[in-house]
C-alpha positions as CSV (number, residue, x, y, z in Angstrom):
1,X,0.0,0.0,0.0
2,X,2.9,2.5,0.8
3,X,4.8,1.9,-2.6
4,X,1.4,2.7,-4.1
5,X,0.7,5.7,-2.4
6,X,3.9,7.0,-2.9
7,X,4.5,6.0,-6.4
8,X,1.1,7.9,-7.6
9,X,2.5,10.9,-5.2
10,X,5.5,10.4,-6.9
11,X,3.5,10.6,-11.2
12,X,1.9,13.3,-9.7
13,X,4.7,15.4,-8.6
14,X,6.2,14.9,-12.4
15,X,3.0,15.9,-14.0
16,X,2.7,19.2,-12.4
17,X,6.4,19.8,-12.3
18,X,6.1,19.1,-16.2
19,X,3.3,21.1,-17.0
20,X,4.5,24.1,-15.1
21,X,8.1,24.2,-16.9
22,X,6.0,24.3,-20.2
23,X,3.6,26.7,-18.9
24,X,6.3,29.0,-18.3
25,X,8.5,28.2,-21.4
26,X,10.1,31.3,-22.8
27,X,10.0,33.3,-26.7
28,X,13.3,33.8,-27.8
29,X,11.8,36.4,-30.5
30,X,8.5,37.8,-31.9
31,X,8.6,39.8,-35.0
32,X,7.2,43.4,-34.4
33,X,6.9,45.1,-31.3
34,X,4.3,43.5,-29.3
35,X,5.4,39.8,-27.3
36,X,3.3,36.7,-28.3
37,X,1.9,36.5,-24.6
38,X,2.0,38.1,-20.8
39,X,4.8,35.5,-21.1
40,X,7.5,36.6,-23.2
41,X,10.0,38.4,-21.3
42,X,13.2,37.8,-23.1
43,X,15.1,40.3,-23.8
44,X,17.1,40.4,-26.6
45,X,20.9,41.2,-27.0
46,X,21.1,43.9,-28.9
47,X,24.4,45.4,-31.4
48,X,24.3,48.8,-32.5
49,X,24.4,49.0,-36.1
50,X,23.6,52.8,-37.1
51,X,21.9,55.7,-35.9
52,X,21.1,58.8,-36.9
53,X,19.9,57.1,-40.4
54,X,16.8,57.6,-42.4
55,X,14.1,54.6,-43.3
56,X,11.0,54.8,-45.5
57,X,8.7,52.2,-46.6
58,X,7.6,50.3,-49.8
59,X,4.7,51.0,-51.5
60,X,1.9,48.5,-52.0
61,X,2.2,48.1,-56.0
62,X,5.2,46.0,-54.3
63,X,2.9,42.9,-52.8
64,X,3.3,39.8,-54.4
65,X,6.4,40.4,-56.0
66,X,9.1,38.4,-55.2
67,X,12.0,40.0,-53.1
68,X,15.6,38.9,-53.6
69,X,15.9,36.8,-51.1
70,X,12.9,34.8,-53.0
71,X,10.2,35.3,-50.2
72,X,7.0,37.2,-51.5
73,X,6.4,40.4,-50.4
74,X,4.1,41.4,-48.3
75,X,3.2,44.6,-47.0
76,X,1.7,43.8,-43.5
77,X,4.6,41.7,-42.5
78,X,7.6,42.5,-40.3
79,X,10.5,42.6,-42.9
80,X,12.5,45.1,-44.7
81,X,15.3,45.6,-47.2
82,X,18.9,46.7,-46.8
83,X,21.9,46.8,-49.1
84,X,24.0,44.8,-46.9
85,X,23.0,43.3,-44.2
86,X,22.5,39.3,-44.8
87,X,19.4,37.8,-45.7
88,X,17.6,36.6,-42.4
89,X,19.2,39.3,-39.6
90,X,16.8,40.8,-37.6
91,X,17.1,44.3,-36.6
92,X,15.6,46.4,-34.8
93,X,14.5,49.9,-36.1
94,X,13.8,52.7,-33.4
95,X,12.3,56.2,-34.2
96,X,15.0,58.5,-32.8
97,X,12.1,61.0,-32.1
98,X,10.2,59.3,-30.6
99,X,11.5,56.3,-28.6
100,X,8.9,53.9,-30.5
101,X,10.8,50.4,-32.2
102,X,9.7,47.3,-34.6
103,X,12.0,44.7,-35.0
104,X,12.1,43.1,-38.7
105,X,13.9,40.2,-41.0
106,X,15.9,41.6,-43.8
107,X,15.0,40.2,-46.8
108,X,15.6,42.2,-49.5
109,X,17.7,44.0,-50.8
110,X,17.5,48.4,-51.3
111,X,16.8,50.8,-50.3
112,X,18.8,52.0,-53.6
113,X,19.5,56.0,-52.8
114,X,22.4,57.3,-51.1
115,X,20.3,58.9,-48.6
116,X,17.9,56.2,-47.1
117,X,19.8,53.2,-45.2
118,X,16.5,50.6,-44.8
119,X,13.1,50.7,-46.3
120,X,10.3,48.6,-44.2
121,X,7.0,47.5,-44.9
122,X,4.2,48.9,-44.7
123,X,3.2,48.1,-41.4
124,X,6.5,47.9,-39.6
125,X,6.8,51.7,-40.5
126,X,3.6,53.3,-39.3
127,X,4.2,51.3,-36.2
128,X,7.0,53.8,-35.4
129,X,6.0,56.9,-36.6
130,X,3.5,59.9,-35.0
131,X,2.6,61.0,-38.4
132,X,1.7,58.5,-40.6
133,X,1.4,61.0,-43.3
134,X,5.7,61.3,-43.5
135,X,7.6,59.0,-45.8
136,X,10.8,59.1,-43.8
137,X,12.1,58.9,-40.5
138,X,15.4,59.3,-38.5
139,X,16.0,56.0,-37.0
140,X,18.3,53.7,-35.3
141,X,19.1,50.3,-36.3
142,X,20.3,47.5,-34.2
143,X,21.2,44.1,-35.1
144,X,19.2,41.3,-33.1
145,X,21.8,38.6,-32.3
């Protein structure tokens, strides 16, 4: 009777033990700005890349299309393109003026003018800007690692 007892003490110990480590499992990442869950609290180490730099965003006569790294475009994601930085690096892109920051996937490659660094979808961009009626903004970039 006492190996019983214990044994089912012992299952149920495990279970909850079990249940609770995968209740409380952690995101390493989440595209955008907003976490997955009340959950997500990792913080992500972060590499300055540039500041001081200007992004825009692509316009929607762009969806569908295929980008250079092959994906399709799409407008309401969280990507962008750069004229370096490797396909798949996530960065994240902070409004100097106003604090506000999306973190996207480079996939793409442009913007192509000397005076933008990153163009960003759609989405990503009105996400970090007060005026959604400007087509650039001074931001910083940092590279996700």
């Amino acid at each position: 009777m006492k190996k019983g007892v214990i044994f089912i003490v012992g299952i149920f110990v495990f279970t909850v033990v079990s249940a609770f480590s995968v209740l409380t499992e952690k995101k390493v990442f989440v595209l955008g700005n907003q976490p997955a869950s009340l959950n997500d609290t990792v913080v992500p180490v972060l590499k300055m890349y540039k500041t001081d730099v200007l992004a825009t965003y692509y316009h929607d006569k762009f969806n569908g299309r295929k980008t250079t790294s092959g994906e399709r475009f799409d407008n309401t994601k969280y990507t962008a393109a750069h004229k370096s930085l490797p396909f798949g690096t996530v960065v994240r892109v902070t409004n100097e003026k106003n604090g506000k920051f999306v973190d996207v996937k480079i996939n793409d490659r442009g913007p192509f003018s000397k005076t933008l660094e990153i163009d960003l979808t759609k989405k990503a961009f009105m996400e970090i800007v007060s005026n959604k009626n400007s087509g650039t903004a001074k931001v910083k970039i940092e590279i996700i690692e």
